[in-house]
Every structure is written in C-alpha cells, then in structure tokens.
Rosetta silent file (secondary structure, phi, psi, omega in degrees, C-alpha in Angstrom):
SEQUENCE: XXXXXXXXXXXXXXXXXXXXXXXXXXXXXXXXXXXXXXXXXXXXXXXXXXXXXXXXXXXXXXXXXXXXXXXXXXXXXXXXXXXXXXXXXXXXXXXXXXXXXXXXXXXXXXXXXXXXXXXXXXXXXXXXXXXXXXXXXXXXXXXXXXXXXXXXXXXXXXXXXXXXXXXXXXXXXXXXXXXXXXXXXXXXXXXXXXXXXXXXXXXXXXXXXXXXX
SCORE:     score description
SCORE:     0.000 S_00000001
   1 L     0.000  110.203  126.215   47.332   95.070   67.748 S_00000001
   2 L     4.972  133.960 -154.372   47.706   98.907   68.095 S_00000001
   3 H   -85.224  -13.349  176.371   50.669   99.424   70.578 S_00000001
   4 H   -78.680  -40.264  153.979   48.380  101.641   73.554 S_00000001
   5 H   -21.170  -96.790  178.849   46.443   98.226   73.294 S_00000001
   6 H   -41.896  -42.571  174.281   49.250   95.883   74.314 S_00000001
   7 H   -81.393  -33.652  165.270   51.062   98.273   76.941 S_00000001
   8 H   -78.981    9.184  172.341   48.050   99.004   78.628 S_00000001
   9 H   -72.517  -50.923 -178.412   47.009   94.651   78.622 S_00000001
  10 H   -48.812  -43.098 -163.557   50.259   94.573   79.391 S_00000001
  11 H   -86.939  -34.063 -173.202   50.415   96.771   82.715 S_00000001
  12 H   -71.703  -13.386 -168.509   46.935   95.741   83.826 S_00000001
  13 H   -88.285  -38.101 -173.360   47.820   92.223   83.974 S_00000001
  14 H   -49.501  -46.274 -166.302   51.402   92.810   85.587 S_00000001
  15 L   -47.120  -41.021  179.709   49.234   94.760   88.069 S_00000001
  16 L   -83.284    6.874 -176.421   46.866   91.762   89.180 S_00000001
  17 L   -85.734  155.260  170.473   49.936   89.274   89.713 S_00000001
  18 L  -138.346  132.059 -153.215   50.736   88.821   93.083 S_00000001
  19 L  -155.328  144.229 -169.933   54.136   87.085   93.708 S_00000001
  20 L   -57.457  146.020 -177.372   56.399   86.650   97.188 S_00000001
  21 L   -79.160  165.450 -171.021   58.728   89.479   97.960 S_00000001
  22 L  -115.759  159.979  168.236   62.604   88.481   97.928 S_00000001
  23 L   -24.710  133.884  158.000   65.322   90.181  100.381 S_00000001
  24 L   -63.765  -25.533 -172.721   65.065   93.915  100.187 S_00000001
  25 L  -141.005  126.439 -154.069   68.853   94.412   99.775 S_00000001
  26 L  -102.744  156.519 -162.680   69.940   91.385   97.671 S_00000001
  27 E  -122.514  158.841 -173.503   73.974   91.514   98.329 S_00000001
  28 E  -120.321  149.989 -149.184   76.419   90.365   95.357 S_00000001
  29 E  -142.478  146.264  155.305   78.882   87.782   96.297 S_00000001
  30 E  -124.018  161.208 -153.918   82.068   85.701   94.941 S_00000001
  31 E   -86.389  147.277 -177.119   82.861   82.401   95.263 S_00000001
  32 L  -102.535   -6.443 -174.184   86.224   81.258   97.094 S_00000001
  33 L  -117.697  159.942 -173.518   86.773   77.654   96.176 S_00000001
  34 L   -58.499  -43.432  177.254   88.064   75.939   93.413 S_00000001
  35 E  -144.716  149.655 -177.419   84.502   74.231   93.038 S_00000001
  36 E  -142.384   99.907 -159.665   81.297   75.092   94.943 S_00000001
  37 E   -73.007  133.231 -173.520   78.166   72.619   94.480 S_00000001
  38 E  -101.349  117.819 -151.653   75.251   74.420   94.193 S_00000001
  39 E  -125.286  174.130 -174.607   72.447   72.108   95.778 S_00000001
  40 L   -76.683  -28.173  157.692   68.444   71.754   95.473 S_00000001
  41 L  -146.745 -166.639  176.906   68.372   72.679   99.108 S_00000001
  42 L   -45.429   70.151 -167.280   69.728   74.045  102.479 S_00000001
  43 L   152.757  166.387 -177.483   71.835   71.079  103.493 S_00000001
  44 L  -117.215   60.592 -175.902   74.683   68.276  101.893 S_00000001
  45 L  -147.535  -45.672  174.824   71.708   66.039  101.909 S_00000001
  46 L   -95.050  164.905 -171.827   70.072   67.442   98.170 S_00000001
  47 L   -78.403  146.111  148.892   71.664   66.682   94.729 S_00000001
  48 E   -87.180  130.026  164.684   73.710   68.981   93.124 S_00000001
  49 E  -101.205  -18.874 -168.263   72.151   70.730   90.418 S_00000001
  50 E  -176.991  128.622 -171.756   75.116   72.914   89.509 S_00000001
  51 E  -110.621  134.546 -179.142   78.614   73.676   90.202 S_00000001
  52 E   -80.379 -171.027  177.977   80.348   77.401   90.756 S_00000001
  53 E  -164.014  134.420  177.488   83.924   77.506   90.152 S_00000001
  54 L   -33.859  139.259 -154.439   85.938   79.876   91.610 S_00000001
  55 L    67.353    7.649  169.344   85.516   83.979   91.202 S_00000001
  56 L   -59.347  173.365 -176.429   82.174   83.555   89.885 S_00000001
  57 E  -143.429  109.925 -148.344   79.622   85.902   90.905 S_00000001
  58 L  -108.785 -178.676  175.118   76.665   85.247   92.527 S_00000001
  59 L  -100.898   31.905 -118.310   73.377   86.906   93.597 S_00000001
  60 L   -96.591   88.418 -138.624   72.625   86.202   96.977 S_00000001
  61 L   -93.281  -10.610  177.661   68.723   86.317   97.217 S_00000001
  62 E  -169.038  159.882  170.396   67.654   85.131  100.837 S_00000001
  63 E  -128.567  133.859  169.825   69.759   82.774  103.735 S_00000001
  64 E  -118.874  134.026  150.897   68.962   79.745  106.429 S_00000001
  65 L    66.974 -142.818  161.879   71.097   78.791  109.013 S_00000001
  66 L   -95.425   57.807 -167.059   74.842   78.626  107.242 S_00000001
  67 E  -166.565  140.152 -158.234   73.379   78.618  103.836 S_00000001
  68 E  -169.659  128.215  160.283   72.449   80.550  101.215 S_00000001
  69 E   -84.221  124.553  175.978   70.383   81.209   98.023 S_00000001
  70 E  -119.316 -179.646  157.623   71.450   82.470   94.848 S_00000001
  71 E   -68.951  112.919  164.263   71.775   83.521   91.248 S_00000001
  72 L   -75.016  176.775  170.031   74.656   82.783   89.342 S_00000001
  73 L   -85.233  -23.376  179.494   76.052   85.390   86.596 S_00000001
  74 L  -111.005   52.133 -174.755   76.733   82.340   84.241 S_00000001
  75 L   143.123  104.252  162.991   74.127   80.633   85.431 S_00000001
  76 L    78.468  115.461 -169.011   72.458   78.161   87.856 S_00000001
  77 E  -137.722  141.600 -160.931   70.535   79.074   91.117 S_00000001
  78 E   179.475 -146.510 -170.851   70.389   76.971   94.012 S_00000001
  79 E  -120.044  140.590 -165.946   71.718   76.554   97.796 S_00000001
  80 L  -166.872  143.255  159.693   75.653   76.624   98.223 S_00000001
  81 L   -47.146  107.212 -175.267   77.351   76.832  101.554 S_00000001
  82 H   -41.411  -52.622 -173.290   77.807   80.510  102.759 S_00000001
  83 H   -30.906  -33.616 -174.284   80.814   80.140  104.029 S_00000001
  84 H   -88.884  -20.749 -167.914   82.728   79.893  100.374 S_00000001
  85 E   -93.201  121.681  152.701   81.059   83.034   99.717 S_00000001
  86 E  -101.161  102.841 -176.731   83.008   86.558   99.876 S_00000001
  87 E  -115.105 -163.359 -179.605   80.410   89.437   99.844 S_00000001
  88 E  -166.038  128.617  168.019   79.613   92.805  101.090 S_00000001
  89 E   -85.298  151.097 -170.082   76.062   94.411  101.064 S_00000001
  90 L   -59.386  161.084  158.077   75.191   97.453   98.651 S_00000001
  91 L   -68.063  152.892  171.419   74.254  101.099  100.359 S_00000001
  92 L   -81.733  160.772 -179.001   70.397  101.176  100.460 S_00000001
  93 L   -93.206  150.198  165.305   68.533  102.782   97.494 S_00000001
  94 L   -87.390  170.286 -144.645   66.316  105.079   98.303 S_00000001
  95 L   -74.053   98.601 -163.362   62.883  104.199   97.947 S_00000001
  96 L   -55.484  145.783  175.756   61.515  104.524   93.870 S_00000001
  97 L   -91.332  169.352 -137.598   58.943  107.567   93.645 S_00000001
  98 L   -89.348  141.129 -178.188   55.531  106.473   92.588 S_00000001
  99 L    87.003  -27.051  177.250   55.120  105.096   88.956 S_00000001
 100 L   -53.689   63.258  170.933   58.823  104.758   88.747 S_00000001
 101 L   -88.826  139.526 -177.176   58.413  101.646   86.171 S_00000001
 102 E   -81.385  150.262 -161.932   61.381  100.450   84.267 S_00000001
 103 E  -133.701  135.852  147.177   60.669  100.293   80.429 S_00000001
 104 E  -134.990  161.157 -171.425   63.300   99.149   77.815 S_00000001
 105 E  -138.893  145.338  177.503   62.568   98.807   74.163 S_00000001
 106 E  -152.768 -175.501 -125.788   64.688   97.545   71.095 S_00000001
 107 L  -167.290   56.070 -171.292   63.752   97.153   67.439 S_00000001
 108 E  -114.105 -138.494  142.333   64.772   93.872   65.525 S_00000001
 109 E  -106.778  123.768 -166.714   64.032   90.410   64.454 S_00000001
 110 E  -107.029  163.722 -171.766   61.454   88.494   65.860 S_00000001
 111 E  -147.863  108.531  151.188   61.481   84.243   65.369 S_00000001
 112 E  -131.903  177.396  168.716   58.258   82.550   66.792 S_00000001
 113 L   -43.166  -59.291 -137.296   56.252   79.690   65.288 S_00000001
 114 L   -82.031  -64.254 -133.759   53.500   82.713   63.821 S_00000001
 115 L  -146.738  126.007 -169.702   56.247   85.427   62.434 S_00000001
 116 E  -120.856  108.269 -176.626   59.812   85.280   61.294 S_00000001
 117 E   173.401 -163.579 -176.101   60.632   89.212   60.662 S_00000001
 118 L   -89.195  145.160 -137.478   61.119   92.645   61.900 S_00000001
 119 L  -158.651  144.759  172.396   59.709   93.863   65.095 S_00000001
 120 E  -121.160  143.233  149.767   59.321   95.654   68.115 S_00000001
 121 E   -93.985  151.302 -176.501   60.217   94.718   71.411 S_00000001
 122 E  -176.810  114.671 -173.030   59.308   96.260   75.105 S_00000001
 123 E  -109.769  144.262  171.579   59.719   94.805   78.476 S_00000001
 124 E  -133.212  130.117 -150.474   58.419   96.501   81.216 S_00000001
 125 E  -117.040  122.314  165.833   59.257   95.719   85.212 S_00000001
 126 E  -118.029  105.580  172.893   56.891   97.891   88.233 S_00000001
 127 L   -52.010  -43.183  148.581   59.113   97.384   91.013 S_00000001
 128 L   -33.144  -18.540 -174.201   56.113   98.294   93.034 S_00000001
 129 L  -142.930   60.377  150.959   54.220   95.456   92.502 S_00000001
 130 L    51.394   58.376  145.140   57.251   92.972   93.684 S_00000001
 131 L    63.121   40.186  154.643   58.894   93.211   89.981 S_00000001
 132 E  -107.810  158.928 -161.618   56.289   92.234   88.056 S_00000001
 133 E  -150.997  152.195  175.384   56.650   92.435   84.489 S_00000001
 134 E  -130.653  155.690 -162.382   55.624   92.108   81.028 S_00000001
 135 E  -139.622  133.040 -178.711   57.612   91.506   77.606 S_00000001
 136 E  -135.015  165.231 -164.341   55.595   91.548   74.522 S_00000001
 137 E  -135.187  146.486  147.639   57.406   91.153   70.913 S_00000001
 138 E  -139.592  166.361 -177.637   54.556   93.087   68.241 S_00000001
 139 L  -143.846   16.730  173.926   55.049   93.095   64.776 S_00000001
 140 L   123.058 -113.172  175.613   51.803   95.088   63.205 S_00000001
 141 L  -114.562   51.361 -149.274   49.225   92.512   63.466 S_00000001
 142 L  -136.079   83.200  148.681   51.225   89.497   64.483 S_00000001
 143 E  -128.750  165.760 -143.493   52.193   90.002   68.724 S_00000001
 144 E  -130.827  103.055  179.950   52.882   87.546   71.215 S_00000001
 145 E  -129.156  124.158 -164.983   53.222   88.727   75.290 S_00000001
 146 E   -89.436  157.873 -146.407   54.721   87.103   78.207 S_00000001
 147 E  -167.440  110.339  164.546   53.230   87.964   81.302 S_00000001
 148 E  -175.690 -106.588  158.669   55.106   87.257   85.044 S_00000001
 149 E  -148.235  127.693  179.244   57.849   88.231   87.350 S_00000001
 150 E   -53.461  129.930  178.582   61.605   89.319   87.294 S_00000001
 151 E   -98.113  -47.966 -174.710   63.469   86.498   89.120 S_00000001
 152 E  -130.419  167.569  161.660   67.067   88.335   88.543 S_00000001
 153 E  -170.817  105.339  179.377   67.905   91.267   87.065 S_00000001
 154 E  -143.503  132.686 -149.583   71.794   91.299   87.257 S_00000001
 155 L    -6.124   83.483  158.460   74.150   93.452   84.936 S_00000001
 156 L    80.219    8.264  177.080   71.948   93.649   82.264 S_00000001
 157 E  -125.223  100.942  172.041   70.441   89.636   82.465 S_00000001
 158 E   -90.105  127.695  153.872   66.664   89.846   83.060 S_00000001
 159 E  -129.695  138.222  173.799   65.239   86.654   83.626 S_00000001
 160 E  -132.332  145.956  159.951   61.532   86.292   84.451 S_00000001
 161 E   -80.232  135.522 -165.979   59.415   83.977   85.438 S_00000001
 162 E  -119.155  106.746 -172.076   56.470   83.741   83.194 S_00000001
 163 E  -101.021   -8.673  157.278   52.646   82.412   84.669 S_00000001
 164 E  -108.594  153.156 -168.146   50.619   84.250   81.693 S_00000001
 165 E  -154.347  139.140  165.259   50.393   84.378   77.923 S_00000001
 166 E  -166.156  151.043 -162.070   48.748   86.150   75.241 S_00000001
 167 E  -136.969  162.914  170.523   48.711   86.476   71.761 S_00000001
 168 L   -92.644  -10.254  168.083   46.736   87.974   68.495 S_00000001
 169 L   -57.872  -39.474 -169.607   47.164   84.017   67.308 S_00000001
 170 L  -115.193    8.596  136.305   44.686   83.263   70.493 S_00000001
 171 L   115.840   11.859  177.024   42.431   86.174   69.949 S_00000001
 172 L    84.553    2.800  174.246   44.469   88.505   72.716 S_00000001
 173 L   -88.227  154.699 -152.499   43.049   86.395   75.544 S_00000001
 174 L   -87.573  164.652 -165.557   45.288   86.023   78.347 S_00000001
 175 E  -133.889  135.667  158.634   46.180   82.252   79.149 S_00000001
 176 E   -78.827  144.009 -150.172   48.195   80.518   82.223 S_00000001
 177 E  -175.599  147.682  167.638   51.498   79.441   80.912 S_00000001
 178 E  -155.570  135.262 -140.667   54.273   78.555   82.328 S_00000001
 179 E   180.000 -176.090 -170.152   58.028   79.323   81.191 S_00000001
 180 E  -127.517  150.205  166.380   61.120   81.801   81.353 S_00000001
 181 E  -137.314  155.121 -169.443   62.032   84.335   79.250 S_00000001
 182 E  -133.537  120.961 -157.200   66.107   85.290   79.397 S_00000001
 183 E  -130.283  105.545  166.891   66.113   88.889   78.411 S_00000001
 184 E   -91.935  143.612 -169.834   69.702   90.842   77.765 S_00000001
 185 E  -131.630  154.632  171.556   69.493   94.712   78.055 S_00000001
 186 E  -148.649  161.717 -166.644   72.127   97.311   77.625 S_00000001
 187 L    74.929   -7.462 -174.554   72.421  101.114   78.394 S_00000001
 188 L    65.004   33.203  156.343   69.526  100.673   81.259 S_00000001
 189 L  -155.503  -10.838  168.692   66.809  101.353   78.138 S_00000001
 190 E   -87.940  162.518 -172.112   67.560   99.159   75.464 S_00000001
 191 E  -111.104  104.171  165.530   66.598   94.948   74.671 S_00000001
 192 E   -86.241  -31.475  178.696   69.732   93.736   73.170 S_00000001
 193 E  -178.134  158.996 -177.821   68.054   90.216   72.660 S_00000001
 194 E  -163.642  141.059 -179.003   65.843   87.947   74.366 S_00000001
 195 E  -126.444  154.515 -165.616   64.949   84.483   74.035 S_00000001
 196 E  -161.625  124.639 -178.277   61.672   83.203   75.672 S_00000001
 197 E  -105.444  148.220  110.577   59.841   79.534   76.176 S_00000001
 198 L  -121.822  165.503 -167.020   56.259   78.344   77.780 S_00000001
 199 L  -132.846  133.666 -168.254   54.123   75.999   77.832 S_00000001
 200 L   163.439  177.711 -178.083   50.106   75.540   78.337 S_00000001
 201 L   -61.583   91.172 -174.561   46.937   74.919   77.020 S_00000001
 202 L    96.022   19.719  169.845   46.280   75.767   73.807 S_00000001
 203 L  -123.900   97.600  138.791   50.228   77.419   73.102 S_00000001
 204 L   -60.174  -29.882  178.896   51.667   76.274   70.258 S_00000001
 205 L  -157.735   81.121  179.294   54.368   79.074   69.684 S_00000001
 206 L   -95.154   -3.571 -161.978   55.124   80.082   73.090 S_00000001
 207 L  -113.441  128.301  152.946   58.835   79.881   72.185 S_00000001
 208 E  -133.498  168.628 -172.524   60.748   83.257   70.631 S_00000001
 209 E  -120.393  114.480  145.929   63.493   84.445   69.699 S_00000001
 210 E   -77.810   89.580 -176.526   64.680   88.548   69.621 S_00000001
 211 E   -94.329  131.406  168.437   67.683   89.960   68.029 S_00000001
 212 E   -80.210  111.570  175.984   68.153   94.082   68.122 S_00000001
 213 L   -42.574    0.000    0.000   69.132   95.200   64.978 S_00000001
C-alpha cells in the first residue's frame, strides 16, 4: 500500500471515532505508602487488581468522592484511595492551534503473523478529536493498522485503546477489533518500539511486534 494511501485511511478513520473526553488537566501524582491497592472500583468493596508501592508515579485521570483514577508509570490502572496520593496540578497548556496532530515515525523490524522484516512505522494522535489515533506498521506491500484512542500518553508510554483494524492481508477493509497497542516514543518524534494485540472476526495476525533500528 502506497504510504498517502494508509495516512490518509488512517486519519479519516481516527476522524469518525468518537470516544468520552477524560479530565482536561490530568495531574501527576506519587504514592505515599509502603503498599497502595489499586481496586476495580471507587470503594474497599472491589478486588484488587494491582498494587502501587511506594514513590511510584501515577496518572491521575478523573476522581469520586475520596477516590481516584489512574495510570500507573509501571503499570496497572484502577481506583486507589486519594488520600495516599501526593500531587500537584500542571500550569494549563494553552489550547493546540488547528491541525496541531502529533506524528512520530521510526524505521525497524516488524514481527506479525504476515511479515517478519524491515519496516516503517507511524503513529499518529489528533488531540482534537479526544486523542484519537492511528498506528500502522507498512512494509511495501505487506501493512497492518491499528485504529483507536490514546488511553495514556505518559513520558514517552503511549498506550491506546484499539476498536478498528485493517490490513493489505484483509483487502484494506477496516474491521472492529478489539486490543491495545503499548507504544514507546523518544525525542517527542520518534517510535522506539511498540508491541500491539487484538482480536476479532476474521484477524488472524492482529498481534505485532516493532523494534527501531
């Protein structure tokens, strides 16, 4: 697939997602106790799913009551008692001018079922349209593209949620899928690596892998 092919598939689909907005100013926070259970919901009533451990560093994406959800930096997202939490909130950004979408690109090895070999990568995020984003791997006439919304984006650890799929294996039609892709970036324009899973109808090699040369 011809690469003005895929980045414009790419951007029209990101365009039609529509996905809930999150806090506008998400505040970053560390933890104060030796261990801090990270639960399924508001309350000491849900399971622990995951435990912080003191000086970790969280994400802290919305609050109820004396409770509050996050990200971890290692890790694990969930409900955790505010209180154990030391933060501060950021200055506000000003407001992205129109079109400001973030692009990074890297150059590597790609590992799917279809193609084990060299590659291009290029994720792209429109803040504008609540962080949706697309990550496509191409390799000539071999590419593969994940199609959903940034969940985190914290020093350089993109993770998105992924509700679309499309491939030149499935004829470039886009598919519902549903999966993560864990994206690491560095310099605020490069893909250092990214690994990425889903699942659906008719996806056989929804899972890759992307090392930057």
């Amino acid at each position: 697939m011809r690469v003005k092919h895929w980045i414009a598939g790419g951007v029209a689909a990101c365009a039609a997602l529509v996905v809930a907005a999150t806090a506008a100013l998400a505040q970053v926070a560390t933890v104060t106790v030796d261990e801090l259970n990270v639960r399924s919901g508001p309350g000491t009533s849900h399971r622990v799913t995951y435990v912080l451990r003191e000086g970790d560093r969280v994400e802290i994406i919305r609050r109820q009551g004396g409770w509050a959800f996050v990200v971890g930096e290692r890790g694990g997202e969930g409900w955790v008692s505010a209180q154990y939490l030391s933060s501060s909130a950021p200055a506000p950004s000003p407001s992205p001018p129109a079109n400001s979408n973030s692009v990074f690109r890297g150059t590597g090895t790609i590992d799917n079922a279809r193609y084990n070999g060299s590659g291009d990568a290029q994720l792209v995020i429109i803040p504008l349209e609540n962080n949706a984003a697309s990550f496509n791997l191409n390799a000539g006439q071999v590419s593969v593209e994940y199609i959903g919304v940034v969940r985190s984006n914290f020093e350089g650890t993109v993770e998105m949620r992924v509700n679309q799929f499309q491939s030149s294996e499935m004829g470039y039609r886009t598919v519902p899928a549903s999966g993560t892709c864990n994206i690491q970036t560095r310099g605020g324009t490069s893909i250092a690596r990214a690994f990425c899973t889903v699942s659906g109808s008719g996806i056989d090699h929804g899972r890759s892998n992307f090392s930057a040369r």
